[in-house]
C-alpha positions as CSV (number, residue, x, y, z in Angstrom):
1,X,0.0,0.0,0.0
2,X,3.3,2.6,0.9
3,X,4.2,1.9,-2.6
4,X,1.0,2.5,-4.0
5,X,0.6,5.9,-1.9
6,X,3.7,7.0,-3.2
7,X,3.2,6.6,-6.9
8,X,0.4,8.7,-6.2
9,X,2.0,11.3,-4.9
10,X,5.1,11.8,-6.7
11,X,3.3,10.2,-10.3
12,X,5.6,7.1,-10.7
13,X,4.8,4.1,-12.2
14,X,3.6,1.4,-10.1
15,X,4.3,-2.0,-10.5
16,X,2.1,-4.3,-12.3
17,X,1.2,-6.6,-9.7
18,X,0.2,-3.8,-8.1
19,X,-3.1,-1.5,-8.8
20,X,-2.3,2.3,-9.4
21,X,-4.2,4.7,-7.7
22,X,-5.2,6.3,-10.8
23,X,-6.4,3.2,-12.3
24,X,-10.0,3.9,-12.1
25,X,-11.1,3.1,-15.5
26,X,-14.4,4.5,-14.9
27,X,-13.2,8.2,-14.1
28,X,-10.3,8.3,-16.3
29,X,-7.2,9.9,-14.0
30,X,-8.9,10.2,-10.7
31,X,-7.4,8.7,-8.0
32,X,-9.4,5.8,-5.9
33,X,-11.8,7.3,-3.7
34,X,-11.0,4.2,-1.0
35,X,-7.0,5.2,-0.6
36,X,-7.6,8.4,-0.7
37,X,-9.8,8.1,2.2
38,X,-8.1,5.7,4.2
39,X,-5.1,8.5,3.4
40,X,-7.2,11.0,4.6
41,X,-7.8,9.2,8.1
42,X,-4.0,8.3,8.3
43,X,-3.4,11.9,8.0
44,X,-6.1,13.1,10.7
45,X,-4.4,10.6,13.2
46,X,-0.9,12.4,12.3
47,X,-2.0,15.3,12.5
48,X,-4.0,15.0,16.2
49,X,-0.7,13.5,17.2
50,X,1.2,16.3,15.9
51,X,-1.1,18.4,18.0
52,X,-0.7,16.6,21.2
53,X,3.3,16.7,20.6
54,X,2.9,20.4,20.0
55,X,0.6,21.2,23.1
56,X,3.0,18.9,25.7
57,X,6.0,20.7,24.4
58,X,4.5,23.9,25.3
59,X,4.1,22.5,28.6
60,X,7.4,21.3,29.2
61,X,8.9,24.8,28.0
62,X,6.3,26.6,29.6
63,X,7.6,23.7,33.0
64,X,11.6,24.8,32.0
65,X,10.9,28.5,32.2
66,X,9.4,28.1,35.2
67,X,12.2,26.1,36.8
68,X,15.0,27.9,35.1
69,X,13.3,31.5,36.8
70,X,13.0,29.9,40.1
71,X,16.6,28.4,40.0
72,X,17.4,32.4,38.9
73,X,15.7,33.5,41.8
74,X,17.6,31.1,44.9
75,X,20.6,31.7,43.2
76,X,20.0,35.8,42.9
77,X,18.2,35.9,46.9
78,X,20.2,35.2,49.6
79,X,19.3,31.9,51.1
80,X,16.5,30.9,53.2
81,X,18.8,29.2,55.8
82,X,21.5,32.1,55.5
83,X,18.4,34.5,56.2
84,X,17.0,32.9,59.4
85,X,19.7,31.4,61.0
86,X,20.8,33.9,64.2
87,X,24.3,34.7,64.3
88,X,25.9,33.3,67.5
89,X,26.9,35.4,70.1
90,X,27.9,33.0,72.7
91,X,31.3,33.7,72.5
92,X,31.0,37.4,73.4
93,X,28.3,36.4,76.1
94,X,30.8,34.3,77.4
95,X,33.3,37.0,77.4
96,X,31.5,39.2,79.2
97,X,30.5,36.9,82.2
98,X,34.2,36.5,82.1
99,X,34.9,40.2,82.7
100,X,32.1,40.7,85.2
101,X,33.7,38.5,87.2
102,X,37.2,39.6,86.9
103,X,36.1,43.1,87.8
104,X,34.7,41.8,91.0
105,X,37.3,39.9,92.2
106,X,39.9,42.7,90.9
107,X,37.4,45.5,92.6
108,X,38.9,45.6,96.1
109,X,42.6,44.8,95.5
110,X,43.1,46.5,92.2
111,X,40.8,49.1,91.1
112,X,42.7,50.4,88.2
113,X,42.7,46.8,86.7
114,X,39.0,46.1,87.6
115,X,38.3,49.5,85.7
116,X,40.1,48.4,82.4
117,X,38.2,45.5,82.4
118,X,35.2,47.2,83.3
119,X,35.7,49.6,79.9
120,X,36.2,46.9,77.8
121,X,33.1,45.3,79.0
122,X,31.4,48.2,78.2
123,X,32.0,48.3,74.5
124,X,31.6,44.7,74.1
125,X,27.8,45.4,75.6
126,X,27.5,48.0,73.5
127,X,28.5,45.9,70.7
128,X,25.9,43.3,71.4
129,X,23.5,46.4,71.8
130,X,23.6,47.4,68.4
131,X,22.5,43.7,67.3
132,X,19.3,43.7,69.4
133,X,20.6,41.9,71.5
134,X,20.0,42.6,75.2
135,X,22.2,40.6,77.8
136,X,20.9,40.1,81.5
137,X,23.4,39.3,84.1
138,X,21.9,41.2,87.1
139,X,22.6,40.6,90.7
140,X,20.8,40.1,94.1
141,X,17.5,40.1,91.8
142,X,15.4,37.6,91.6
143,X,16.3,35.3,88.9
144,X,13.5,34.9,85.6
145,X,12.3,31.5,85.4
146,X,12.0,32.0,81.7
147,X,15.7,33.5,81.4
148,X,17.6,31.5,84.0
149,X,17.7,28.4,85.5
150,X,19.4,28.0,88.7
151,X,22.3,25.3,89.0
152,X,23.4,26.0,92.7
153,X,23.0,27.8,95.9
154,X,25.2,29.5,98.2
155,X,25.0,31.1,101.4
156,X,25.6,35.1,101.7
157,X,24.2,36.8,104.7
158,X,24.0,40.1,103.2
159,X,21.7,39.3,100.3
160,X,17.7,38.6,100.5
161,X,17.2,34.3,100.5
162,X,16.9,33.8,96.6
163,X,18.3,36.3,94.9
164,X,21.2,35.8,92.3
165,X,24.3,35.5,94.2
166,X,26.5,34.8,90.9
167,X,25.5,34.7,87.3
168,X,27.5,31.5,86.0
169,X,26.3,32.1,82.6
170,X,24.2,35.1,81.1
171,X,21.1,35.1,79.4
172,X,20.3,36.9,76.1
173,X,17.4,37.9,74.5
174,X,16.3,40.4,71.2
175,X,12.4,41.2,71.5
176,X,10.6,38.7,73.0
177,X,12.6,36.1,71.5
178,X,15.2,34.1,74.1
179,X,18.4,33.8,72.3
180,X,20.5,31.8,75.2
181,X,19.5,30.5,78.3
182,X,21.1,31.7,81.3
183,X,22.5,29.7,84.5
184,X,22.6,31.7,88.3
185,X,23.7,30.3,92.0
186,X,20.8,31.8,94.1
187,X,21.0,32.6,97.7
188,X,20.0,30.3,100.3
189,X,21.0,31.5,103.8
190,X,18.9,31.0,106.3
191,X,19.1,32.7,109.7
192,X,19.5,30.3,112.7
C-alpha cells in the first residue's frame, strides 16, 4: 500500500502486480476514492498527534521557564537558611560573664585593673546592643524563670534568700525572643 501511496504522490509508475491509484477506468485519472480516504484518516491521526506533541512541548517549556526563573531566583536571593539562621553570640556572652567577674574579684585589690576590664566590658555590651541583643546578668535580683535556671545555691548573709548571688552564665534575649539561656547560683541563707 506505501508503494502504491507514493506513486500517487510523486506520479511514478507502479508495478504491475500492483493497482495504481489512478487506475479507475471509470473516471479516467482520478485517484481511488477508497486510498484516498483511508489517506485521509492516516493523516487526521498524524495530524492529532502532531497536536498533542505540540501542546506537551509547550508544557514542558512553559515547566523549564518556570524552573529555570525559580533556579534564577535562589541563586540571585540570599538563602532561606543564610536568612534565618541567628548569628551566634555566645562567645562574646561568654566574654562578658568573664569580665564581670574579673572586675569583681579585681574590685577591692586593684581598682585600676578592675576598671580596664570594666571599659572593655562596656563596648563589648554596646556591641551586642547594636544587634538587638540585650544581655541580663543582674545581681541580688530575683532570677527569671524563663531567662535563667538555677544550677546552685550559696550562702551570703548580706543578700535577700533567693536572689542571684552569681551569674554562672548570662542570658540573652532580642524582643521577646530568648536567644540563650542563662544559669545563676541563688541565695540560700537562712538565719538560725
Amino acid at each position: 500500500m506505501l508503494s502504491r501511496v507514493r506513486a500517487w504522490l510523486v506520479g511514478e509508475p507502479v508495478a504491475a502486480t500492483e493497482q495504481a491509484p489512478t487506475a479507475n477506468p471509470q473516471a479516467g485519472a482520478e485517484p481511488d476514492t477508497e486510498l484516498l480516504q483511508d489517506l485521509s484518516a492516516r493523516l487526521q491521526k498524524v495530524a492529532r498527534a502532531q497536536s498533542k506533541l505540540s501542546l506537551r512541548l509547550d508544557e514542558l517549556g512553559s515547566q523549564a521557564e518556570a524552573n529555570h526563573a525559580a533556579l534564577l531566583a535562589r541563586l540571585e536571593a540570599p538563602s532561606a537558611s543564610a536568612s534565618a539562621a541567628e548569628p551566634r553570640y555566645d562567645d562574646v556572652l561568654d566574654a562578658l560573664d568573664r569580665l564581670d567577674d574579673a572586675t569583681r574579684s579585681l574590685r577591692a585589690e586593684h581598682p585600676e585593673a578592675a576598671g580596664g576590664l570594666a571599659a572593655i566590658a562596656a563596648r563589648l555590651e554596646r556591641f551586642v546592643a547594636s544587634r538587638g541583643v540585650v544581655r541580663h546578668a543582674t545581681l541580688a535580683v530575683i532570677p527569671d524563670g524563663q531567662r535563667f535556671r538555677v544550677v546552685g545555691t550559696e550562702a551570703r548573709e548580706e543578700l535577700p534568700v533567693g536572689v542571684v548571688t552569681r551569674v554562672v552564665r548570662s542570658a540573652a534575649t532580642r524582643g521577646d525572643s530568648l536567644l540563650r539561656e542563662g544559669e545563676v547560683i541563688i541565695n540560700d541563707w537562712v538565719q538560725s
